[in-house]
N, C-alpha and C positions, 0 to 999 in steps of 0.2 A: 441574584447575580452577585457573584465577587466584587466587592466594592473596586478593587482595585483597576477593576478591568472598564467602568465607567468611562473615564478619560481614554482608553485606547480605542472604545468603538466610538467614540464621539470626533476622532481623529482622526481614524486610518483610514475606513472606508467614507470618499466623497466622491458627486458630481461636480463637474463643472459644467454648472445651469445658467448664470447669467439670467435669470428671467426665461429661460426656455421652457418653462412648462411641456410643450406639447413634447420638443424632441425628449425630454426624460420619458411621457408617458409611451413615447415608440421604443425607446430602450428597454421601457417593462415590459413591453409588450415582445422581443425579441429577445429577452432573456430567455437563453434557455434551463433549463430542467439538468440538474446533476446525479450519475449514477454510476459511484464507485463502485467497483465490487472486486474485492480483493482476496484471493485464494493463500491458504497459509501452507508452506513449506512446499510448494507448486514447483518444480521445476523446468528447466528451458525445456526438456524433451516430453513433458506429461500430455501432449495437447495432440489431436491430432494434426492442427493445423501447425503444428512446431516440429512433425515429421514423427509424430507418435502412430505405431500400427495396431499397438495392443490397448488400446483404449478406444471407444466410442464416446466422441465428444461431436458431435451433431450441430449444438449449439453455439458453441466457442466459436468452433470450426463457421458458422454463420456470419457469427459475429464480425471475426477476422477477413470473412470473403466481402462482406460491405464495408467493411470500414477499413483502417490503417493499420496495418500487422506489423509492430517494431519488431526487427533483429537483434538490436544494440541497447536495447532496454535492459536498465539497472536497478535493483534497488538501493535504497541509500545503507541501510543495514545485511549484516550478514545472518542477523537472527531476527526474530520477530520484533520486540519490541522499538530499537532504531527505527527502522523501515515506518513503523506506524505513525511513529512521530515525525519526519522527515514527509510524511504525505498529507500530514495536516497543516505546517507550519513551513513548508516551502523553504525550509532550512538544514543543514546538516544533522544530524541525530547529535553530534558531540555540542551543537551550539543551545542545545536547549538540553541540556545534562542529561540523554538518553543514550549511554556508549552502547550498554549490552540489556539482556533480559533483565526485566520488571517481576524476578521471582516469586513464587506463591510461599516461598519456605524465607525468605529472607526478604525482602522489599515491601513487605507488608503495610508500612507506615510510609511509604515516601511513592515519589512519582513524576511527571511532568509537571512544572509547578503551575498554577493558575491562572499568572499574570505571562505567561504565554499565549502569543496571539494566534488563534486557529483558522483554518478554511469555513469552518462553521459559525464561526463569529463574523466572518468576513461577510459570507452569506446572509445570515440573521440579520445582520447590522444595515442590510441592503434588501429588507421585508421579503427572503425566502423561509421557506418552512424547512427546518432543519429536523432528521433522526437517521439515528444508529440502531441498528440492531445484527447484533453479533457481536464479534471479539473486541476488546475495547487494551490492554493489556500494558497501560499510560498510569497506573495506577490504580491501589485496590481500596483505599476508603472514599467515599462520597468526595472529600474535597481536594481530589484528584480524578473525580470520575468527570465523564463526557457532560452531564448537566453542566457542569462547570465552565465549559470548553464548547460551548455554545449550540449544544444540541439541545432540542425543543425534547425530544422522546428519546427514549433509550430502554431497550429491551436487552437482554445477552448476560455476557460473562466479562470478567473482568479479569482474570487470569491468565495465563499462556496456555492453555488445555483442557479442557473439561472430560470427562465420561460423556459419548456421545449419547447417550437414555437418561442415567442418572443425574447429570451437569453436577458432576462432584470434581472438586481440580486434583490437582497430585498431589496437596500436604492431606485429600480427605478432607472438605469444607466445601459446602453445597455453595453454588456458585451461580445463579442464575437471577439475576437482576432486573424490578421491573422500575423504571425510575432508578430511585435511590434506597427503594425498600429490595428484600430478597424474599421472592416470592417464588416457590415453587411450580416447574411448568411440565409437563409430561409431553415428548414428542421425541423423534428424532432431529440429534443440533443441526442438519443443514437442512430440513424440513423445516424445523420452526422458524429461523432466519428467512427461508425463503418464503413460507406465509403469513409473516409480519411484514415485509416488504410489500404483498400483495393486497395485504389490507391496506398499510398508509398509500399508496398507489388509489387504490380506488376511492379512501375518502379524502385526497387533497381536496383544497379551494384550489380558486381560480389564481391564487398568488404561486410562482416557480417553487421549487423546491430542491436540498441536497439529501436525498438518499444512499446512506453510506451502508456498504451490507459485505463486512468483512467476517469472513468464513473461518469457521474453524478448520473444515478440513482443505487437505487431509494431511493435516498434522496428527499425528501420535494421538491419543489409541487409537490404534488399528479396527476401527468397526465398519461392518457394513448396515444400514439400514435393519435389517432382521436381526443383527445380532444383540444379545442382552446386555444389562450393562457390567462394568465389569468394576467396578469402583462402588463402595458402600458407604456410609457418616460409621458402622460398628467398628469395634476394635478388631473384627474380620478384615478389614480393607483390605479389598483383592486385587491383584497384578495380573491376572491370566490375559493373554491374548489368543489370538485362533492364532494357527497355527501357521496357515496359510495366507500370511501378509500380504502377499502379494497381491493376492486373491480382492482381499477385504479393500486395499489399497484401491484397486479398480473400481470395486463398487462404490468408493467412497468419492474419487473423480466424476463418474457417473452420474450419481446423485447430485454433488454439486451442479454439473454442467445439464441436469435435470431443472434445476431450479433459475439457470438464469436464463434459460428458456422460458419456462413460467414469465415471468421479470418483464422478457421483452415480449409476451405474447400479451401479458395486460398492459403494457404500454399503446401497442398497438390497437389493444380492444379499446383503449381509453383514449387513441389518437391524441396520443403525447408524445410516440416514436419521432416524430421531424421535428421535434420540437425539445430534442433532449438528449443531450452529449450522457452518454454510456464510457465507462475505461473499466477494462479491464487488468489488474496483473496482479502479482503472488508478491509475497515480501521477504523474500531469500528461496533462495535452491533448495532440491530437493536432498533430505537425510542422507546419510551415509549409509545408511540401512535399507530404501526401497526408495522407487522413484528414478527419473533419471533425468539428467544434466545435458543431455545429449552428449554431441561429442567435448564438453568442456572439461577440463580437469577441475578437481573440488567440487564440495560439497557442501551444504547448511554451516556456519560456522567457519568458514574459511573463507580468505578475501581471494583466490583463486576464483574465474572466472565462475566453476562451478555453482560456487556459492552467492552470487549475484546476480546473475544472466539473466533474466527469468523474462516466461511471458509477458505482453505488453502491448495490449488493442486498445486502440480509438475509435468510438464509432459513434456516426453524429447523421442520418439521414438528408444527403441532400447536403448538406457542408461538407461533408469529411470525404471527398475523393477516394472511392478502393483502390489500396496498394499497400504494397511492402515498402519502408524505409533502413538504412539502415546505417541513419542517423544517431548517434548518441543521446540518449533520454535518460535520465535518472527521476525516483519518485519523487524529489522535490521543487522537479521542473511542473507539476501539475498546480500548485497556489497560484503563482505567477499566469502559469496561463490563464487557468478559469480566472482570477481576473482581466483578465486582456479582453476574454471573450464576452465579460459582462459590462464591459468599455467604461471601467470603474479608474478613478483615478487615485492614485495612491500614496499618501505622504510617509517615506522613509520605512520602507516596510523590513526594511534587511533580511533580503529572501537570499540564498544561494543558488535557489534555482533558477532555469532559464525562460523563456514565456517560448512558449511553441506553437502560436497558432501559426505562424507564418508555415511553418513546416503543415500543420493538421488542415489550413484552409488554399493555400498553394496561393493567396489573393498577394501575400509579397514574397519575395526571397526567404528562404529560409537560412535561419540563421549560422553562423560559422559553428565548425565544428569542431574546434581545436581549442577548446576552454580546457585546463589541467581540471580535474574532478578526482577527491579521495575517500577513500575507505579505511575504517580503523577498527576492531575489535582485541582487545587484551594485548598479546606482543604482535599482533598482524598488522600492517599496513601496505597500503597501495596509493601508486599516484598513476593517474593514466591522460596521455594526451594524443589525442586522434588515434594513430594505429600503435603508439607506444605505451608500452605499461609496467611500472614499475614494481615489483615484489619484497617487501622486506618483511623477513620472520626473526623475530630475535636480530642476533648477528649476522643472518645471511643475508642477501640481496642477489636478488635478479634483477635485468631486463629483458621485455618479449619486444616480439614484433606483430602485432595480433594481426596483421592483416595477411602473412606468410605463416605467423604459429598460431590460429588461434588454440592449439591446445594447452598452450606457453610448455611447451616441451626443452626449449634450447633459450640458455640464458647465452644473451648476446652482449653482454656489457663491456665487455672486452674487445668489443668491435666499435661500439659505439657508446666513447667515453664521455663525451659531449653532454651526449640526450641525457645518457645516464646519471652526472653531474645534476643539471639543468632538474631533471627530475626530482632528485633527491634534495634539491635547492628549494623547490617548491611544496615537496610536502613538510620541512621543517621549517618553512615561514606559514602553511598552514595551521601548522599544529603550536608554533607560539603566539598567533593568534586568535585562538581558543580561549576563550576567557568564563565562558560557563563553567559551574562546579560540575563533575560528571555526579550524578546520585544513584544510577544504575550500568 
């Protein structure tokens, strides 16, 4: 373990025991079981339960009917990398220097730094069994890898992308990860993630566990299960995709939503389902290329609704009341919660997100919903509060009204100079209080 990080788990995560023995040992014993699983480039409309007709999602679609299906779910990034880190560290992406992509051709040496404190150390620090396997994309050498960052096991890639057969990424450099070594593995990438999940499943102990099982797809390349791969290590490196994206595209939703089927049917065989909070969501919109937003404008890469929206389940048997909410949630409202939920008490953790059991257990009021929350990639930003939302590209700016536009079609600023003010007041005391170096 990183020396540095010593003192932060000896810190952050405590009880208050008093000599209670017994009620800690009922805490453990109520502790539930953690299970991320996080779809890459997923958009708001990919799902069937999100008003998708052209896809067979069975599972998701389950999922969503027992547990809590958010409308107003965000990611904290507009591209991959932010979003990742924002749902480990329960913080802003810009507050722990992850603005944009963690590139394979250029970020090679640098990453989230170490002495960043994660959802896995929080865990760990509190005798669960921590693994990852899949996308990891927080950094590409060991001491910026997930070992570091408080995973027990770690299987996957480390990249933004691989070849779904070959697991070569886009500079051409084989990319599949066992530990800290690179060991070659032959499978298809949402088959193998999803039968690594299935194995540590069946060999946990009796101690909880965080299962974190971020997918690659279906992000770029375009493959379906059958298809070969299309990336080589030779000085051939090939680019070909089939032809028919769209096609591949589906089989590659499929497959995924094949696999967290699997997921919860060994939960269930293992009678661990009521005993283990499941979330589901994607970490930005779907491409500009395939995929769909539903009716939101923007896409992967834009702070337009498009590019954030995205699906967003909670599901907890037996705690987690079925319904739709349509609450505002962003990804780094999940740290804070999962601790709330492990009734863990926490010294100075400087999270930005918000705890939501109240919202996921209905046992209190759920919390107000009018917190200003922002988004920033390169010249884009946004500030949004309750049903207003502010746009700035460059020199331009809007105002919407998402509860009248959610398509942000008509900029109102001009009607409502106030909000619009008010807004723009609070994303530039946001952003002078950013005091991380951005590295990506």
């Amino acid at each position: 373990m990183n020396p540095r990080k010593i003192c932060v788990l000896l810190m952050l995560p405590i009880f208050s025991t008093c000599g209670e023995n017994s009620k800690r040992n009922q805490l453990t014993e109520l502790r539930p079981n953690i299970v991320l699983i996080v779809a890459d480039d997923m958009g708001y409309g990919d799902l069937g339960c999100y008003g998708n007709s052209r896809f067979d999602t069975p599972n998701i679609d389950s999922l969503a009917a027992g547990g809590l299906r958010l409308t107003d779910y965000h990611s904290n990034g507009v591209v991959c990398s932010p979003t990742r880190a924002s749902l480990l560290t329960g913080r802003y992406p810009q507050e722990v220097g992850i603005e944009g992509v963690v590139t394979a051709k250029t970020h090679r040496h640098t990453g989230m730094q170490p002495n960043v404190h994660t959802l896995a150390e929080l865990l760990k620090g509190n005798g669960y069994q921590t693994a990852l396997f899949g996308k990891w994309h927080l950094g590409y050498s060991p001491e910026f890898g997930p070992l570091e960052q408080g995973f027990d096991t770690f299987e996957g890639f480390v990249s933004g992308n691989i070849d779904y057969q070959s697991h070569i990424d886009q500079e051409g450099i084989a990319d599949w990860w066992n530990q800290d070594k690179l060991i070659p593995e032959n499978g298809y990438l949402t088959d193998l993630i999803t039968q690594r999940g299935l194995q540590f499943i069946n060999q946990v102990d009796q101690r909880p566990f965080f299962l974190y099982l971020p997918h690659g797809a279906p992000h770029y390349p375009y493959q379906g299960p059958e298809d070969p791969a299309i990336r080589t290590l030779d000085s051939s490196f090939k680019r070909q995709e089939r032809e028919d994206v769209d096609v591949a595209y589906k089989e590659m939703i499929q497959s995924l939503d094949s696999g967290v089927g699997q997921i919860l049917s060994q939960l269930k065989q293992k009678e661990l389902l009521k005993n283990t909070l499941v979330i589901f969501c994607s970490d930005n919109g779907a491409s500009a290329r395939v995929g769909s937003n539903g009716l939101f404008k923007g896409h992967k890469g834009q702070v337009y609704e498009g590019g954030h929206r995205v699906p967003g389940i909670f599901y907890w048997e037996g705690k987690i009341t079925p319904g739709v909410s349509d609450q505002l949630v962003l990804s780094m409202d999940i740290v804070p919660t999962v601790a709330d939920l492990l009734h863990l008490d926490i010294i100075n953790p400087n999270w930005s997100g918000r705890n939501l059991t109240p919202l996921l257990t209905g046992n209190r009021p759920a919390p107000e919903n009018q917190r200003t929350v922002f988004w920033r990639f390169k010249d884009q930003k946004a500030a949004r509060k309750g049903k207003w939302k502010l746009i700035a590209i460059g020199e331009q700016h809007a105002l919407y009204d998402l509860e009248k536009d959610p398509e942000e079609t008509t900029d109102i600023q001009s009607l409502f100079p106030e909000v619009f003010k008010t807004l723009m007041q609070a994303l530039e005391r946001w952003e002078s209080n950013l005091t991380e170096e951005i590295r990506a």
